[in-house]
N, C-alpha and C positions, 0 to 999 in steps of 0.2 A: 533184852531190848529187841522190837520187832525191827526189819527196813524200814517201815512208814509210819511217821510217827505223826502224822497227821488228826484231827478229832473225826473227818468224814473222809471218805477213800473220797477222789481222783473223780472228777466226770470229762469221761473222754466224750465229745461230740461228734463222734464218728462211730457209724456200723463197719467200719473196715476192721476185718477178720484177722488182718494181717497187722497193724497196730495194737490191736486188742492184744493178740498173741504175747507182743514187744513187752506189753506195760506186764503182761502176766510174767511171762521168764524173768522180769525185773524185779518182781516182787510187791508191784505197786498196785494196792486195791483200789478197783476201778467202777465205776456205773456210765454203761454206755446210756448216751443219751444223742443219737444224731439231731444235727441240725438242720430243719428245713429252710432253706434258702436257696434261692435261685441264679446259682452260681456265674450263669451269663452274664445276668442281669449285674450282679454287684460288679463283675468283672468290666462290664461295657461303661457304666457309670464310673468308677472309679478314674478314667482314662490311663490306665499305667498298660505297657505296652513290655516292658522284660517281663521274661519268667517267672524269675526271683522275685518280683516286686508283686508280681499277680498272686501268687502262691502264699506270700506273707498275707496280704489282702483277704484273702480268701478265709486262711486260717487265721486271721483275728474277726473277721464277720463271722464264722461259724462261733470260735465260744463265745464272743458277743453275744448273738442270737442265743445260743444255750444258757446263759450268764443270766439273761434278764428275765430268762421263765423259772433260776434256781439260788435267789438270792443268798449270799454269804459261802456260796460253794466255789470251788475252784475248778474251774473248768481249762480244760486243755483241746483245743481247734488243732488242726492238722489239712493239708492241702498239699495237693505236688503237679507240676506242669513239666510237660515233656517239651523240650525245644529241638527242631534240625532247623541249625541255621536261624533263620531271621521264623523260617514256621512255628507256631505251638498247636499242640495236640489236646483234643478232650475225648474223654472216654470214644469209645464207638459205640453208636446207636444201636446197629445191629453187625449180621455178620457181614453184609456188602461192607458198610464203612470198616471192620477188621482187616479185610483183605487189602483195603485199601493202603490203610497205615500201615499194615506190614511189607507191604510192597514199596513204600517210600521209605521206610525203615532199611529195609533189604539191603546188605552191604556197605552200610553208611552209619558212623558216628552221632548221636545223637545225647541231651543232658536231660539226667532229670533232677527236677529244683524241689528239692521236700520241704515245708516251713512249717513251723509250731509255731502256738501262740497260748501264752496263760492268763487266764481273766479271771478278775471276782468282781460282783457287784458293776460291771460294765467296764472297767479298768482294767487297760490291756497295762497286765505285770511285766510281762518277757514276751517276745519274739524271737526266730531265728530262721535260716537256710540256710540248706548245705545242699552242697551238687555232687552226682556221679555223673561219668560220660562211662555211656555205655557203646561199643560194640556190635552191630549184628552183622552173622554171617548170609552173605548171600545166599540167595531162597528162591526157589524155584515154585509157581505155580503150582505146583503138585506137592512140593515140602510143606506150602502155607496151607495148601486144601488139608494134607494129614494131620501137621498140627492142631488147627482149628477143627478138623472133627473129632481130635481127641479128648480137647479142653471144654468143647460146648461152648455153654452159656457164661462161662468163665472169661471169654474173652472179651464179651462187653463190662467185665465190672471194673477193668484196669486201663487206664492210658496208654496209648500204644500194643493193648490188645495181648498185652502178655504177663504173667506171673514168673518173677525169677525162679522163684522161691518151688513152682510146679516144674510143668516141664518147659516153661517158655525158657527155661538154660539153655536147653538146647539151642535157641534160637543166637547162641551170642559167641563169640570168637574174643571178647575182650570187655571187660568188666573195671575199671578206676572209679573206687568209689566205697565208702563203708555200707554194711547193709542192710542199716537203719534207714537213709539215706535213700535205697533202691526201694526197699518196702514201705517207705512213704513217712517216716518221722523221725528226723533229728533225735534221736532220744537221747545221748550223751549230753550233748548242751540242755537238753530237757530235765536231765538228773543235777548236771548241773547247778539250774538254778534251783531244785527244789531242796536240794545240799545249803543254797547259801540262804533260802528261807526256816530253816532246819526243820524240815517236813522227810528229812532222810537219819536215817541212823546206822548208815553204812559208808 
């Protein structure tokens, strides 16, 4: 009996690198298919103002949108918003806005809210979020210029401008939080439900 015992693998609706990886070391065969959507826009519409609420949103309009170009398939949405305080963070445009978010970063507690979402046929099946609060260690002008010339172009493809998973560790003095959760998809409650659709054989 394989892990996935499903008729068609998995359609993840995200190019994130760091997901893909997730579903692969799980054993789950997968077809990336991202979602184009314009993530403000559902976000501004929507009028939801937490994190956690935006980031569900978010990941059930991604495999929405994925869902109704791939009828009968199962697709999985994923989304994650960073909060300080009452602020939320979206990717940085370029490297000024990097410097920027790491500099309000700098020295201060901040969450990030990761949400999945499972759809077939436009039917949102399951939902979820889970939170890390992450740590950064104060940073000095000169620490954020080294980092960021080390990572490149890699620091606009992440919220808050950093990859744990690279060398943005460096950047952190304290970490609560599982590491599904940090790299952007619940996937425990994600196995979960595919366990209690018996689309799992582990």
């Amino acid at each position: 009996m394989t892990v996935w015992l499903g008729s068609q693998p998995l359609v993840l609706a995200s190019q994130s690198l760091a997901r893909q990886a997730l579903l692969l070391n799980a054993g789950i065969p997968f077809d990336a298919i991202p979602a184009a959507i314009d993530e403000r826009a559902v976000q501004h519409a929507s009028g939801l103002t937490t994190p956690g609420e935006i980031a569900v949103r978010l990941a059930e309009e991604k495999a929405a949108a994925v869902s109704a170009r791939h009828p009968g398939r199962l697709v999985l949405g994923a989304d994650q918003t960073l909060a300080l305080g009452e602020r939320t963070f979206n990717k940085p445009a370029d490297r000024a806005q990097a410097v920027a978010q790491l500099r309000s970063l700098a020295g201060r507690r901040h969450e990030l809210h990761s949400a999945a979402a499972l759809v077939r046929n436009g039917q949102i099946l399951f939902s979820d979020v889970s939170v890390a609060r992450m740590t950064m260690r104060p940073l000095s002008d000169e620490q954020i210029d080294t980092y960021l010339n080390e990572v490149g172009e890699a620091a606009t493809t992440s919220v808050g401008a950093y990859q744990l998973e690279g060398l943005g560790v460096h950047l952190f003095s304290a970490v609560h939080g599982d590491l599904f959760t940090i790299l952007g998809l619940p996937l425990v409650p994600v196995l979960e439900f595919l366990r209690s659709q018996r689309l799992l054989g582990l």
